[in-house]
N, C-alpha and C positions, 0 to 999 in steps of 0.2 A: 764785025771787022776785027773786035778784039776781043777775041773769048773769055782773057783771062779777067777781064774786069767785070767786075759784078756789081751790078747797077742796080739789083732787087735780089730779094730770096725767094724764089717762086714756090708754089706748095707748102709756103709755110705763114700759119695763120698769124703770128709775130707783125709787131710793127719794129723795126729798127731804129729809134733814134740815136744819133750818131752826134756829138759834141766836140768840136776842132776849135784847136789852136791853145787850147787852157793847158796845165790846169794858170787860172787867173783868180789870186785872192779874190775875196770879195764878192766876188761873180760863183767861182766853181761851188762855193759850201753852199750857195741859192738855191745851185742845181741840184747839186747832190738831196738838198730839203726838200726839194719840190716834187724829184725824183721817189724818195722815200714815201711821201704825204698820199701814194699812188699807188706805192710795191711796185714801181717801175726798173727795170735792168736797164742801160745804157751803154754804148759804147762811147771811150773820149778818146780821140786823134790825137793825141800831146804833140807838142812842141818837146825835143829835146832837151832844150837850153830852160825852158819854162816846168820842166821837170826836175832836171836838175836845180834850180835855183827855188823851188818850193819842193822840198822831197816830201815833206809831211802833210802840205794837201795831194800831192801823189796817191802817196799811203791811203788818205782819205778814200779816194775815188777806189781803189782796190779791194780796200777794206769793205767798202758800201757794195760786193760783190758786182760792181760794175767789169768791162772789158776792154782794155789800154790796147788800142791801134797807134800807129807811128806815125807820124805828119812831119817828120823831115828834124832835123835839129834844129834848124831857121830860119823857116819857112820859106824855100827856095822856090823859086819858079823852073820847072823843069826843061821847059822850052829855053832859057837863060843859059843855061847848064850845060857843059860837056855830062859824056856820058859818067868818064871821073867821079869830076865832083859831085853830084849828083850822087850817085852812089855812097861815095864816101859821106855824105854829110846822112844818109839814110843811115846804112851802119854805123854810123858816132851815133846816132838818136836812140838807135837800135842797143847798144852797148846799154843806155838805162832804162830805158822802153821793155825792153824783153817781150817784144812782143810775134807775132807771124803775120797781121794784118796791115795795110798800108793804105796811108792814101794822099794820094799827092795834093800839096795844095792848087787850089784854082783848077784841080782837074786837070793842070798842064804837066803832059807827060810824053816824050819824045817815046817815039816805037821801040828805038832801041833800049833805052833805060825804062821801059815796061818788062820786054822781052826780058832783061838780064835781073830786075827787077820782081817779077812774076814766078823766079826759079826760086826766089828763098822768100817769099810774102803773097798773102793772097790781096788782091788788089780791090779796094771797096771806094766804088764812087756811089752813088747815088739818085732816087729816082723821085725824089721831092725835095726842092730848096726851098728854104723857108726865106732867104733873103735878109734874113734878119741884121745884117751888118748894112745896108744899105740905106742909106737919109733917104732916099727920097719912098722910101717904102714905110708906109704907117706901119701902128703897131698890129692897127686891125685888118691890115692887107697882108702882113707877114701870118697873122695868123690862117686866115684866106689861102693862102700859098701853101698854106699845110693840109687844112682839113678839106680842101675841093679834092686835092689829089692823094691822098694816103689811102691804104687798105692794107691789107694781107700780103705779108711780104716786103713792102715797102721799106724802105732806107732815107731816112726823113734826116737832112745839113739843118741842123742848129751852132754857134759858135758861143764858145766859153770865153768871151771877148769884153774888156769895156765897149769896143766900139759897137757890140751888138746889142747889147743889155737894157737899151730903151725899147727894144722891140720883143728881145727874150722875155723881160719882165711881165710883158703884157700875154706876149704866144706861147707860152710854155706852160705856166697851168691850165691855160684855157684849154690847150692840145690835149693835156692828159684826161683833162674831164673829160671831150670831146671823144678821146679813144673809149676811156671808161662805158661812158654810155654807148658806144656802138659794138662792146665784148669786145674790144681790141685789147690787148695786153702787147705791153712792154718789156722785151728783150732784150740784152747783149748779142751781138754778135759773135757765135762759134761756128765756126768751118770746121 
C-alpha cells in the first residue's frame, strides 16, 4: 500500500537492529558496549532534542561507526500532526541529525506527510518488535519477540530508553549471541 516504507531489506543476509529514541545517558554507552562486545553495526533513530542536549554521546554512537536515522525532534505522533508541523519538527531534528533515514515514531504517519516525507528521507519501519519498552512484557518474552522472528534482512525496534532498559538489559546481549551462533551479522542501515 505504501511502497516507500521499508519494513525489511530483502536479499540481504544482515540483521538490522535499529535503536530509537536515545541517544539516553546511561543506557546508550550499554549499547554501544554490547554492541562492540559482538563487532555489531546498528542503526539509532535520535530524538532531535536528545541529540542536541547530549552532543558527545552523539559523537559516540558515530564514532562507534554506527548509522544516525531521524525520529523526529520530539517525538511527535504523526497522526496528532498537521501536515506543517510534522514536517517542520522532522527538518529541526534533521538540522542535527544529518541524516536521509527516517522513522516515525509509533509507526504513526499520515499518507500525506509519508508522501512529502518519502521525497527527502527513506522511510524505515520495521519487521520485528522486540517490545521492550512495554511492563507487561518480561525480559524473557522481549527477548522471545526477537529471536522467534529475525532472520536475514530483518529490521529488529530496540529502544535507547530508561523506560526500556529492564528488558533491553536482559534481550540485547542475549540477541547478539543468539545472532552470532546462527552466522547472522550485524549491520547499519545504508540505502
Amino acid at each position: 500500500m505504501f511502497p516507500s516504507l521499508r519494513w525489511n531489506i530483502p536479499g540481504d543476509e544482515h540483521v538490522f537492529l535499529t535503536f530509537d529514541d536515545g541517544p539516553t545517558p546511561g543506557i546508550t554507552e550499554w549499547i554501544l558496549e554490547q554492541l562492540s562486545n559482538y563487532n555489531a553495526k546498528a542503526t539509532f533513530f535520535c530524538l532531535g532534542k536528545n541529540a542536541e542536549q547530549c552532543p558527545d554521546l552523539f559523537q559516540k554512537i558515530v564514532e562507534g561507526g554506527h548509522r544516525i536515522g531521524n525520529h523526529t525532534y520530539s517525538h511527535q505522533k504523526g497522526w496528532r500532526m498537521s501536515l506543517e508541523r510534522y514536517v517542520e519538527d522532522v527538518d529541526f531534528a534533521n538540522q542535527i541529525l544529518k541524516t536521509d533515514l527516517f522513522r516515525p515514531p509509533y509507526g504513526q504517519i499520515k499518507p500525506v506527510q509519508l508522501r512529502v516525507l518519502s521525497e527527502r528521507y527513506n522511510i524505515i519501519m520495521w519487521n520485528v518488535l522486540s517490545r521492550d519498552y512495554s511492563r507487561v512484557v518480561s525480559p524473557r518474552q522481549c527477548l522471545r519477540n526477537v529471536t522467534e522472528h529475525v532472520g536475514p534482512g530483518s529490521i529488529v525496534v530496540f529502544h535507547d530508553s530508561h523506560k526500556a532498559f529492564r528488558n533491553l538489559r536482559y534481550a540485547l546481549p542475549r540477541t547478539l549471541d543468539y545472532l552470532q551462533k546462527q552466522g547472522l551479522e550485524c549491520a547499519s542501515i545504508d540505502l
